[in-house]
Wavefront OBJ file of the C-alpha trace (Angstrom):
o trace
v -59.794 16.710 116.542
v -63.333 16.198 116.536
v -64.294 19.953 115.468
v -63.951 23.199 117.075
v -66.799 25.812 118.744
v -68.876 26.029 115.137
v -69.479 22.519 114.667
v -72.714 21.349 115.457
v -76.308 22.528 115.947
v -76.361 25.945 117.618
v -77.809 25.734 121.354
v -81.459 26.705 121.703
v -82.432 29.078 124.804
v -84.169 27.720 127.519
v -87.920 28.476 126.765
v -87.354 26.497 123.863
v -86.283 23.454 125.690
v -89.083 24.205 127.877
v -91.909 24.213 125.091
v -90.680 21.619 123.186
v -90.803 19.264 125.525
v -87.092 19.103 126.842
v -86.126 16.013 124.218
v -82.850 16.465 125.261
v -83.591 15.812 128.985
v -81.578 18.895 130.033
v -82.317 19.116 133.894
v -85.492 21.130 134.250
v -84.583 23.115 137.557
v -81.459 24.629 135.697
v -83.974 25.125 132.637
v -86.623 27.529 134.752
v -83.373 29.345 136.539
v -82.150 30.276 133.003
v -85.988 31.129 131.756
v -86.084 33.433 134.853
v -82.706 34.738 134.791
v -81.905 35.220 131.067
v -78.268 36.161 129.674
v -80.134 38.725 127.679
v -83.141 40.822 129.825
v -85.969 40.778 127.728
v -87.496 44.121 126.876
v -88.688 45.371 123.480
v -86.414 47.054 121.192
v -87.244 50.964 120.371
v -88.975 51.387 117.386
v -86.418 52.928 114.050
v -88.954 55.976 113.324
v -87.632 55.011 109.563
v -90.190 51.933 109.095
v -93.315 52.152 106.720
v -96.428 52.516 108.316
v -96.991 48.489 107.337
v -93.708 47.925 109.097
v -94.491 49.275 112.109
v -97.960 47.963 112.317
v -96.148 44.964 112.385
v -93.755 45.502 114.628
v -96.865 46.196 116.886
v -98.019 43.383 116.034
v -95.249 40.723 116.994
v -93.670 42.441 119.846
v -96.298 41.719 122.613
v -95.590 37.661 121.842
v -91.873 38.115 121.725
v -91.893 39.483 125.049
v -94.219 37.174 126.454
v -92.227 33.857 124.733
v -88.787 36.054 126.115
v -87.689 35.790 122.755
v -86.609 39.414 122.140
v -84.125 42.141 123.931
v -83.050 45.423 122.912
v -80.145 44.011 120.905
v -82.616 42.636 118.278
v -83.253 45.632 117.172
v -81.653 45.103 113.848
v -83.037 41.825 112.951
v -86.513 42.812 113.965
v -86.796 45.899 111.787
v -85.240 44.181 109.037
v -88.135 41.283 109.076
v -90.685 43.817 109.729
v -89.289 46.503 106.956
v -89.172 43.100 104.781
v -93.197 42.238 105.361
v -93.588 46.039 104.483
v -91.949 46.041 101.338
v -93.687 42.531 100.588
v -97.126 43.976 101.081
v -96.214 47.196 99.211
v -95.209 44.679 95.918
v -98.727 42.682 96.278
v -100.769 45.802 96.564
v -99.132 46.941 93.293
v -99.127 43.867 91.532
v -102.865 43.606 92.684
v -103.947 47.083 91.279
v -101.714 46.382 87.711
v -103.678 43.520 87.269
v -107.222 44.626 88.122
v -106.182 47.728 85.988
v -105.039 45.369 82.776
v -106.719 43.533 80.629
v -104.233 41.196 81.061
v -104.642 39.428 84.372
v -101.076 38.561 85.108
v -99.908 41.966 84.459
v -97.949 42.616 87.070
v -96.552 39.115 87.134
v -95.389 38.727 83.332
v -93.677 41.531 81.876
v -93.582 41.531 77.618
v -91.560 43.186 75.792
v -91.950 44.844 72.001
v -90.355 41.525 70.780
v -92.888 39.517 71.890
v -90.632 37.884 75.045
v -91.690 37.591 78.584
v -90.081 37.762 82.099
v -91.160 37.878 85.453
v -92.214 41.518 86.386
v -90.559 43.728 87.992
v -92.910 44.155 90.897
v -93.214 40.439 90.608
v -89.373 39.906 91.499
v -89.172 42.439 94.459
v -92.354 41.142 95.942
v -90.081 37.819 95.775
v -87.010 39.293 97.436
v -88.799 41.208 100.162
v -90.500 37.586 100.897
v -86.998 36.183 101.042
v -86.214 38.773 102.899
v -88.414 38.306 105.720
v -88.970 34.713 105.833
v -84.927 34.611 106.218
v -84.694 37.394 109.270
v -88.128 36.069 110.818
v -86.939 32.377 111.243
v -84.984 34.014 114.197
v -88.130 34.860 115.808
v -89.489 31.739 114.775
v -92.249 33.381 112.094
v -92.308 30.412 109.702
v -93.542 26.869 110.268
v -90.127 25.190 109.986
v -88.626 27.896 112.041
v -91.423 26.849 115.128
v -91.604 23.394 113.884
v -90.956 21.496 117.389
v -93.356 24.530 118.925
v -96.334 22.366 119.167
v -96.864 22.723 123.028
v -96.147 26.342 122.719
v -99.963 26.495 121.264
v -101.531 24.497 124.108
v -102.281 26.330 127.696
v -99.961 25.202 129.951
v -99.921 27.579 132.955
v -97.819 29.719 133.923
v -94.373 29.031 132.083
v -92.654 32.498 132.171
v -91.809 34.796 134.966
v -93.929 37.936 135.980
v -90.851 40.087 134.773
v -91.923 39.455 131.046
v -95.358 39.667 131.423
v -94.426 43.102 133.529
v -92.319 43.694 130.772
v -95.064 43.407 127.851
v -97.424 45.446 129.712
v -95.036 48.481 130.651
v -94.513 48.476 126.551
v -98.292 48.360 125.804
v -99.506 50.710 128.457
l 1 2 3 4 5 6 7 8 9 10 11 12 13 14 15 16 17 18 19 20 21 22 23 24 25 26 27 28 29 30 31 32 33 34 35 36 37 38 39 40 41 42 43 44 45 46 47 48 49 50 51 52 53 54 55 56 57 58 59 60 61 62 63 64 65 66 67 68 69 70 71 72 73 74 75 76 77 78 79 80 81 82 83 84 85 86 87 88 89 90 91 92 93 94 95 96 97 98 99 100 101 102 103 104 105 106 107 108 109 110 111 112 113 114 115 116 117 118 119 120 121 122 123 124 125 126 127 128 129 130 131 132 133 134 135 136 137 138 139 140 141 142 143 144 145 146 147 148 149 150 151 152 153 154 155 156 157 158 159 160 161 162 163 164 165 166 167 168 169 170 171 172 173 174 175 176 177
């Protein structure tokens, strides 16, 4: 048997195809019918009212292009506020690591820790600063928030027209206004 339904590359939605390019020479009218008939309707998740105030600023922030790119529904909800609690907690770490070493004489204060004995380790803040960037480079590849993630994304950057139906766009509005 040549493998079974996990083998392989996972399938990429439609919009992907479309601003990539369509390498894989998938027929374009059965591309646009999926883009403007999606499995999943595309609408912004609500907001967990238990996000830091950087989280949600940033969940502000990238919701208006997920909609508009169709590349979020209300079952994302989890991953979403896990990337943007994850850029939250990242920026908390920096801003704390930042003030430890403007408030040291030692300028990598809150990036080396030393003990009595004279031995060093990565800080504290240092490592969960780390782990919160793991954190949300890992859930915001789904979203395609990293350069390897949006790698083949080129043409997504360049005008092209209208590629999305007025249902998104509808859709993006109704959340912003």
């Amino acid at each position: 048997m040549a493998g079974n339904s996990n083998s392989g590359r996972s399938g990429k939605p439609a919009a992907l195809h479309i601003l990539q390019g369509n390498r894989s020479k998938k027929n374009f009218d059965e591309l646009i019918a999926e883009v403007k008939q999606p499995t999943v309707p595309v609408d912004a998740p609500p907001m967990p009212d238990i996000l830091s105030d950087d989280a949600a600023a940033e969940w502000e922030r990238v919701i208006p292009d997920l909609i508009a790119l169709g590349l979020v529904s209300r079952l994302d909800l989890l991953a979403l506020a896990t990337y943007c609690q994850a850029y939250g907690d990242w920026l908390k770490y920096q801003r704390l690591i930042a003030k430890r070493n403007r408030e040291s004489d030692d300028e990598l204060a809150g990036d080396v820790q030393t003990f009595k004995t004279g031995a060093q380790q990565m800080h504290v803040l240092r490592q969960l600063a780390n782990d919160a960037e793991k954190r949300a480079n890992s859930a915001g590849a789904a979203f395609g928030f990293s350069p390897m993630a949006r790698r083949n994304m080129k043409t997504a950057m360049q005008p092209q027209g209208e590629l999305f139906p007025n249902e998104q766009r509808d859709a993006a509005d109704r959340y912003f206004n």
